[in-house]
C-alpha positions in Angstrom: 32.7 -1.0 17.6 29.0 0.1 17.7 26.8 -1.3 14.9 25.6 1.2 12.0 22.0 0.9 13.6 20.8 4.8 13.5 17.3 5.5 11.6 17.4 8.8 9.7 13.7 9.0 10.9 14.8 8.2 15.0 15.1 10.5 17.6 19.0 9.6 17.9 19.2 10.0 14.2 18.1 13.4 14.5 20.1 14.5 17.4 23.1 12.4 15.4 22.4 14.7 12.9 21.8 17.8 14.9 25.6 17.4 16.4 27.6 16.6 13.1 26.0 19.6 11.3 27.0 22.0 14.2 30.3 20.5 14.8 31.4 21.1 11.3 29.5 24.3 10.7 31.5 25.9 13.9 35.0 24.7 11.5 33.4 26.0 8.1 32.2 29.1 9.7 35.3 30.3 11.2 37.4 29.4 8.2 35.7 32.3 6.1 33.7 34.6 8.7 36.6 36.3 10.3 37.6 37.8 6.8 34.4 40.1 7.3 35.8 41.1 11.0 39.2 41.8 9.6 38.7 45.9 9.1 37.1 45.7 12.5 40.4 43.5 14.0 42.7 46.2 12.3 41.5 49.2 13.7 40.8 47.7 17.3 44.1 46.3 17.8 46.1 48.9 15.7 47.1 45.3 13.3 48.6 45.7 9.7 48.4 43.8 6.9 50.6 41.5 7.4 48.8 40.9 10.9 45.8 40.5 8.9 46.9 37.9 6.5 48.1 35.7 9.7 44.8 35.9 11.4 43.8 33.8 8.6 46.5 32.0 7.7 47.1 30.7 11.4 44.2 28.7 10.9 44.4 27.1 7.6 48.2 26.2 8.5 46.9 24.1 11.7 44.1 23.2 9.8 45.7 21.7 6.4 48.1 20.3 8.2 46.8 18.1 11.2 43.6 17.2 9.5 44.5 14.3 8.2 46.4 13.0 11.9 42.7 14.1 13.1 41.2 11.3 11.0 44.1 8.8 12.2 43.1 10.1 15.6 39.4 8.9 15.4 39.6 5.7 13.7 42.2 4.5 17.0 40.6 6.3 19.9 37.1 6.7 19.1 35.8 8.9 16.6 33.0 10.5 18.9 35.8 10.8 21.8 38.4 12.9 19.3 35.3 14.9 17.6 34.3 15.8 21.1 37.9 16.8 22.2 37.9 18.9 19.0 34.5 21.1 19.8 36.3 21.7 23.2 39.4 22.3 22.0 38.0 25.0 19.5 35.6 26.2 21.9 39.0 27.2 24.2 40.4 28.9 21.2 37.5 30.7 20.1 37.3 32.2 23.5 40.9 33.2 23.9 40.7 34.9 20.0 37.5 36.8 21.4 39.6 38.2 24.7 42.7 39.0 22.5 44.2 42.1 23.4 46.9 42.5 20.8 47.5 40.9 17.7 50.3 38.4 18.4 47.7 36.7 21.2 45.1 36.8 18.1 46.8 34.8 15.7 48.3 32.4 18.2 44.8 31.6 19.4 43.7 31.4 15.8 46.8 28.7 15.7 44.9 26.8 18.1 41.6 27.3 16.7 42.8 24.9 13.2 44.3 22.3 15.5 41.0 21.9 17.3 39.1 22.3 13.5 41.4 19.7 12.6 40.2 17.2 15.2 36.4 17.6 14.7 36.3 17.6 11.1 37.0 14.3 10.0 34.9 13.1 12.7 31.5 14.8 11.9 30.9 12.9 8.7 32.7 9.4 10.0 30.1 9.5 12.7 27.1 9.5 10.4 29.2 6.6 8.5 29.8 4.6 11.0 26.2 5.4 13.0 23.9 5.4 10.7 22.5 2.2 8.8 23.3 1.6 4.9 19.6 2.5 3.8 20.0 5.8 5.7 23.4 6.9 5.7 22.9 8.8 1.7 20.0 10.7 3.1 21.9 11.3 6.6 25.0 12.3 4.7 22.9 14.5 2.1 21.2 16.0 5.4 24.2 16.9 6.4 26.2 18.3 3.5 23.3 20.6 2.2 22.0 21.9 6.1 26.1 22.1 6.6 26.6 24.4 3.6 23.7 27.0 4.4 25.3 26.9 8.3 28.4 28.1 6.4 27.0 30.9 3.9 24.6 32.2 7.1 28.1 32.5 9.2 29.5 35.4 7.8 26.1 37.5 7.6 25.7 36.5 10.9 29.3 37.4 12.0 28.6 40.9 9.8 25.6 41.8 12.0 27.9 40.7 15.2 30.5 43.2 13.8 27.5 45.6 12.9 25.8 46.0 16.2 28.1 44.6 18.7 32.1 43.6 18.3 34.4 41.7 16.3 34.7 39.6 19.5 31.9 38.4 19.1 32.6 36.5 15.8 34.4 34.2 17.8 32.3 34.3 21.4 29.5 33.2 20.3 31.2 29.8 19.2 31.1 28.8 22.7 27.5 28.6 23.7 27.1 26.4 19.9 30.0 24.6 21.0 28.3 23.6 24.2 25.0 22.6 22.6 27.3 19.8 20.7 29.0 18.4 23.2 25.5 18.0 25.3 24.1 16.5 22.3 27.0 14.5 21.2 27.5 12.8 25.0 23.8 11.9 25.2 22.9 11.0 21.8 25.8 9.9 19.4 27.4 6.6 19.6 30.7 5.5 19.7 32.9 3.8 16.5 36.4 3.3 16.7 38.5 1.5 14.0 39.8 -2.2 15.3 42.3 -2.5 12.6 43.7 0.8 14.0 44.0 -0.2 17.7 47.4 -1.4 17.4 48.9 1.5 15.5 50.6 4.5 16.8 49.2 7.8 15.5 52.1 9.9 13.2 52.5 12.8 15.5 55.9 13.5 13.7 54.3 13.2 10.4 51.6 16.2 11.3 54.1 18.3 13.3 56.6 18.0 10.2 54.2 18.7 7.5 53.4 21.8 10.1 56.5 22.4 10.4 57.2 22.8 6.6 54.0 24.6 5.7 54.8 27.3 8.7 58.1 28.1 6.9 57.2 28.7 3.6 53.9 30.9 4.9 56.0 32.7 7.1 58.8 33.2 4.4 55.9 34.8 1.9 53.8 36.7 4.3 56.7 38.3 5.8 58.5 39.2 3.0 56.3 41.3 2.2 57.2 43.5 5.1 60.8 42.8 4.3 61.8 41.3 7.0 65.6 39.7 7.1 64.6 36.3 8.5 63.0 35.0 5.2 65.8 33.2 3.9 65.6 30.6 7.2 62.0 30.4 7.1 62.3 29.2 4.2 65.2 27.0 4.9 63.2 25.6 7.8 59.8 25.1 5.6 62.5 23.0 3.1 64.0 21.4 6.0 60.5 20.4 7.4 59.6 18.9 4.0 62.4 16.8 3.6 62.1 15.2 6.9 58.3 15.2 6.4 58.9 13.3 3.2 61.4 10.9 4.8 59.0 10.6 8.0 56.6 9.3 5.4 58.4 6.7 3.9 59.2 5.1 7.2 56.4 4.9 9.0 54.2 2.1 9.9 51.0 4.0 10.0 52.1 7.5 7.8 49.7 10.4 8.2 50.3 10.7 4.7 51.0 7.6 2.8 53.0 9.0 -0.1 52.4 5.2 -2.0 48.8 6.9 -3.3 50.5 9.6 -5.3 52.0 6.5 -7.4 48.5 6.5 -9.4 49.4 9.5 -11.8 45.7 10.5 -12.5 45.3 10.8 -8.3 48.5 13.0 -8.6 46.7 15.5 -11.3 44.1 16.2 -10.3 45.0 16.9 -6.4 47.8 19.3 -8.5 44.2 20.7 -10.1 42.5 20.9 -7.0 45.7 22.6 -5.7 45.7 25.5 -8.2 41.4 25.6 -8.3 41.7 26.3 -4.7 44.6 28.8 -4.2 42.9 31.0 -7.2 40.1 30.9 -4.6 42.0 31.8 -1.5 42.9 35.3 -1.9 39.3 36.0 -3.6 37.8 35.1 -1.0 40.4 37.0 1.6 40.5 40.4 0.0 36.4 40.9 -1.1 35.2 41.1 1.9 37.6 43.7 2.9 37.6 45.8 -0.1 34.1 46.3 -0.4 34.4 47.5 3.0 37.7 50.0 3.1 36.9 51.0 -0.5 33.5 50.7 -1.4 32.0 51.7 1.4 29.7 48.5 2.2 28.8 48.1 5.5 30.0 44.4 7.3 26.7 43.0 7.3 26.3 43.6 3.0 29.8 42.7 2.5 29.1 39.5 4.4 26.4 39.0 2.4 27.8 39.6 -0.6 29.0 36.0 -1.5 25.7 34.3 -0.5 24.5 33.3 -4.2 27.8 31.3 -4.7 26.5 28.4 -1.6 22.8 28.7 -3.5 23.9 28.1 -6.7 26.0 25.6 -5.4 23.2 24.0 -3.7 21.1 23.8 -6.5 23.6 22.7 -8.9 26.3 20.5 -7.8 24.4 17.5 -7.5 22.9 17.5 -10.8 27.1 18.7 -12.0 28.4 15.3 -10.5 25.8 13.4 -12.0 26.5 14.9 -15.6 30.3 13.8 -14.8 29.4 10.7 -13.9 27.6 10.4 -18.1 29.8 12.3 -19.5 33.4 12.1 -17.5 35.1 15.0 -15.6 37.3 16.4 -17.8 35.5 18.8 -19.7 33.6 20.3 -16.4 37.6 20.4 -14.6 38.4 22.1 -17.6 35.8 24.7 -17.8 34.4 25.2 -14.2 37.8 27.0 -13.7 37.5 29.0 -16.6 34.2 30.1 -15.7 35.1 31.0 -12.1 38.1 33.4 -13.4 35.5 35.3 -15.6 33.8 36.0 -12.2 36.6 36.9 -11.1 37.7 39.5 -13.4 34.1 41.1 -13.3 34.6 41.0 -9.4 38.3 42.9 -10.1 36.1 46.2 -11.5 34.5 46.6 -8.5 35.8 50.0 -7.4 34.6 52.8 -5.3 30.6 53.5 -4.2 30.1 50.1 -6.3 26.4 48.8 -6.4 25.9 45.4 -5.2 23.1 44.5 -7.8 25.0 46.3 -11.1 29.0 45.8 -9.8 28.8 42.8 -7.5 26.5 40.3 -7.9 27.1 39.6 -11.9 30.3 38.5 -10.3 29.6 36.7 -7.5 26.9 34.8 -10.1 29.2 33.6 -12.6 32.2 32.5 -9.9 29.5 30.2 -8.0 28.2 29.2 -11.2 31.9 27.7 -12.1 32.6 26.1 -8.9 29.0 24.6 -9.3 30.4 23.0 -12.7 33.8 21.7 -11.3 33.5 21.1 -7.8 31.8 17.8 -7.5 33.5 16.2 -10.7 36.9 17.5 -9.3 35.9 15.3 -5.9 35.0 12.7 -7.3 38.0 12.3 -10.3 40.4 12.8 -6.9 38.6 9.5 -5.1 38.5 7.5 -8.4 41.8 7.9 -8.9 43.1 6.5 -6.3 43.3 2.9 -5.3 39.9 1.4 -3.6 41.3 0.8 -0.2 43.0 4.4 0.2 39.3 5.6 -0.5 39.0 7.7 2.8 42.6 8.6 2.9 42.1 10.1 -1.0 39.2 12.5 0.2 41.5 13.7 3.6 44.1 14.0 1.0 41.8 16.0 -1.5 40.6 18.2 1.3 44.2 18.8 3.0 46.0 19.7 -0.6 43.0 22.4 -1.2 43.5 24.0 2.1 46.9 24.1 1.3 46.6 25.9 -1.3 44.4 28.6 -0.3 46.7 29.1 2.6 49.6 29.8 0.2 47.4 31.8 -2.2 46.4 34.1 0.8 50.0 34.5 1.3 51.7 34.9 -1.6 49.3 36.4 -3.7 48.7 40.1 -2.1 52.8 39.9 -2.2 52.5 39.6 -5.8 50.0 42.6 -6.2 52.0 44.7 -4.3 49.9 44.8 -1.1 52.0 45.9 1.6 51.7 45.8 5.0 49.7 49.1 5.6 47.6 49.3 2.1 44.9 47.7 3.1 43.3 51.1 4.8 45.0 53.6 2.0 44.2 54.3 -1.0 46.4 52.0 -3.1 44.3 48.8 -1.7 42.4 49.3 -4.6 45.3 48.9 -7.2 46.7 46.1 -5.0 43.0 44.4 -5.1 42.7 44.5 -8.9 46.3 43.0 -9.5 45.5 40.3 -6.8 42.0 38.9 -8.2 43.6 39.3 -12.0 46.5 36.4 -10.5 44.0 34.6 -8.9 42.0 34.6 -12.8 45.0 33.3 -14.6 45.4 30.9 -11.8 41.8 29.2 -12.6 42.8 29.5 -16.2 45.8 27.6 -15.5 44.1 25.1 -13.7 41.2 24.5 -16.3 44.0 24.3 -18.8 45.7 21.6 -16.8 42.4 19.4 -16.4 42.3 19.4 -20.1 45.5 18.2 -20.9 46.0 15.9 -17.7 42.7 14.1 -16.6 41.1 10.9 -18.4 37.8 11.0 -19.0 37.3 7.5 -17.8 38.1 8.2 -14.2 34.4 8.2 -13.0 33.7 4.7 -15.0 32.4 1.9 -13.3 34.2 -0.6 -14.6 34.2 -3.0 -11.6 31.3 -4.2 -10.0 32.8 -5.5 -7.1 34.6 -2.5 -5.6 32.2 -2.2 -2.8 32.6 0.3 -0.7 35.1 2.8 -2.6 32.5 3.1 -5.5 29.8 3.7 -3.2 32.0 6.6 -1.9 32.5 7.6 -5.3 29.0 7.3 -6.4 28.0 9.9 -2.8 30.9 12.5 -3.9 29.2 12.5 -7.7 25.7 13.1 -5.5 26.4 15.6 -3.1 25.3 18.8 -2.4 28.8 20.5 -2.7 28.2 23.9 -0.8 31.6 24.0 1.2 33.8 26.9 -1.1 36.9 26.5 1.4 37.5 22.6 0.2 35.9 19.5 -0.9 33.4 17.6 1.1 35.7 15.2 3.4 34.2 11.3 3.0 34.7 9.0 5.6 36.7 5.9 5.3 33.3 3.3 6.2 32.0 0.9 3.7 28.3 0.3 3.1 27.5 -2.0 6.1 29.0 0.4 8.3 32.3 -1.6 8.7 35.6 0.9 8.4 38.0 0.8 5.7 41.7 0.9 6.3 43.1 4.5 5.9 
């Protein structure tokens, strides 16, 4: 393994640096900028709803479900290597969504587009941990949390301008040339780290293609139902199928992509079931705003790309002085009212009607949402690391990360069922109605949530109460410190201790 020898201040620092933010921007991006393109994707390729609601869900299935195999991946083969092979892989997939003739081709290249975000997530941030030298790495990994969560909130104005003045294509074309810049970058400039521990083991394949397998089933079983199709009862038989086998898989396995012995801490357990709900109140906000302002309120796709901008700069300037209070004060109280605070945003967002004004009917709205997940994000990450046990500190934040995907995948597709969406609303008339109903379940979903914080999270989670943890309170001390700009799920830590040496996932 290559020594954590990297300078902030070097040139390779820099170009370290330069790579990391880039690889992981092209993931964030993608995971909310095609949601602007979506009006654009229906009325090109004739797609309905339900088509709609898979381009997005394609990708957070892949995603949430091989993200944690992509971590496995690194530590055994090289974390540079998989990170690499990841930028390709989504570089491929980005290039077949932007040459999609029909829908079907769309969503299976989306598909492939989370398995190759999957692979180069994990690795962006072990890089700078495993590259970078102790006195550095905060101010690397600080560098590239904040510069990584403006990349993000610029994507989908960007991708509204690409809509505006050229193509939906292009949302996903111009990932290639980016794409190539990293992997230039990343072969000249980044070093190599591997795992030695994790040279012996063999990666969980059938863990990831299990807990795949599952998700797909379920998702499938919602989404589809909602255009009453007949095959729902085996979806979901398969999705409960997958789980159990997933579950037993798990038990079994030497090296588990998921080793189910960390849910045994019961305050690790709660609040990953908060993050759960936090997160899929988020997911179909997120989903159906940027659509309705533009079938029914008539924004344009560069303003309604726009339109969620203040919720990464309040999050930016607020989130690292959030954990810090936690750390005082414990994170209950801000688990328990960040989510309250975000469903008031919510509801104000829910009036948004017809010829709305951004400044009088949108932005109090957008405001008060990013002003709750400013209060909860970063005490929610760092309660999820604490709770767990020191040496399952990485594999707590991949676990964090996945189980927030997870549940803004299943929000996005069961929570327009719930309203009453159906499959060819989304360009009539009753969008609106279905809009309303869906953002006022995705309210009493953060209610729910902040409720559950209250009633199930100690308030001595974020204590230092051993002075010789090492490495997992050091990890625990950068989630309280970080710039938390990332709305689609928590800030993945890597699994390095302080001198650069890995910990065993």
């Amino acid at each position: 393994m290559t020594a954590a020898s990297l300078t902030y201040t070097s040139a390779a620092g820099r170009w370290t640096l330069l790579a990391t933010i880039l690889g992981s921007a092209l993931a964030g991006i993608d995971a909310t900028v095609v949601n602007v393109a979506l009006p654009a994707i229906g009325a090109d390729l004739d797609a309905d709803f339900t088509a709609l609601q898979w381009t997005v869900s394609a990708y957070a299935l892949t995603l949430a479900s091989f993200i944690l195999l992509g971590g496995t991946l690194g530590d055994r083969f090289g974390r540079r290597r998989v990170f690499l092979v990841g930028v390709v892989w989504f570089a491929g997939a980005s290039g077949l969504c932007g040459l999609a003739i029909n829908a079907e081709m769309l969503i299976g290249a989306r598909a492939l587009q989370g398995v190759g975000a999957a692979l180069l997530t994990p690795g962006s941030l072990s890089i700078l941990q495993s590259s970078f030298r102790s006195r550095d790495r905060a101010r690397a990994i600080g560098a590239w949390s904040g510069l990584g969560g403006v990349a993000t909130a610029v994507g989908p104005v960007l991708g509204g301008w690409l809509v505006d003045v050229a193509s939906w294509r292009w949302v996903f074309l111009i990932n290639l040339p980016l794409a190539a810049v990293v992997v230039v970058v990343a072969l000249r400039h980044v070093p190599e780290s591997r795992d030695p521990g994790a040279a012996g083991s063999h990666a969980d394949w059938s863990g990831g293609v299990l807990g795949a397998l599952a998700l797909a089933g379920l998702t499938f079983a919602l989404i589809e139902s909602g255009a009453g199709a007949t095959h729902v009862l085996p979806a979901l038989a398969v999705g409960a199928v997958g789980a159990l086998l997933f579950w037993w898989r798990e038990r079994r396995a030497d090296y588990p992509v998921l080793p189910l012995d960390v849910f045994a801490a019961g305050q690790f357990s709660a609040t990953n079931a908060v993050t759960f709900f936090v997160y899929g109140g988020f997911g179909a906000l997120f989903f159906l705003l940027v659509v309705h302002l533009q079938v029914v309120a008539g924004f344009g796709p560069i303003a309604s790309g726009s339109s969620l901008l203040p919720v990464t700069v309040i999050m930016l300037l607020l989130s690292s002085r959030s954990g810090a209070l936690a750390a005082r004060i414990g994170p209950r109280l801000q688990m328990s009212a960040g989510p309250v605070v975000a469903a008031l945003g919510v509801l104000l967002l829910a009036r948004v009607g017809a010829e709305a004004s951004y400044a009088v009917d949108v932005l109090p709205g957008v405001a008060v949402f990013g002003l709750g997940l400013a209060i909860m994000v970063a005490p929610l990450t760092s309660a999820a690391l604490a709770a767990a046990p020191p040496e399952h500190a990485g594999m707590a934040s991949g676990v964090n990360n996945a189980v927030a995907r997870t549940g803004g995948l299943l929000a996005v597709a069961a929570i327009p069922l719930l309203a009453g969406i159906g499959v060819d609303s989304y360009d009539s008339p009753s969008f609106a109605d279905g809009y309303r109903h869906a953002l006022w379940i995705s309210a009493a979903i953060l209610v729910g949530a902040g409720v559950l914080a209250g009633l199930v999270v100690r308030n001595d989670l974020l204590e230092d109460d051993d002075a010789d943890s090492g490495d997992a309170d050091g990890d625990r001390d950068e989630a309280s410190q970080l710039p938390h700009c990332a709305v689609g799920a928590p800030p993945l830590l890597g699994a390095c201790d302080h001198e650069g040496q890995p910990c065993r996932r």
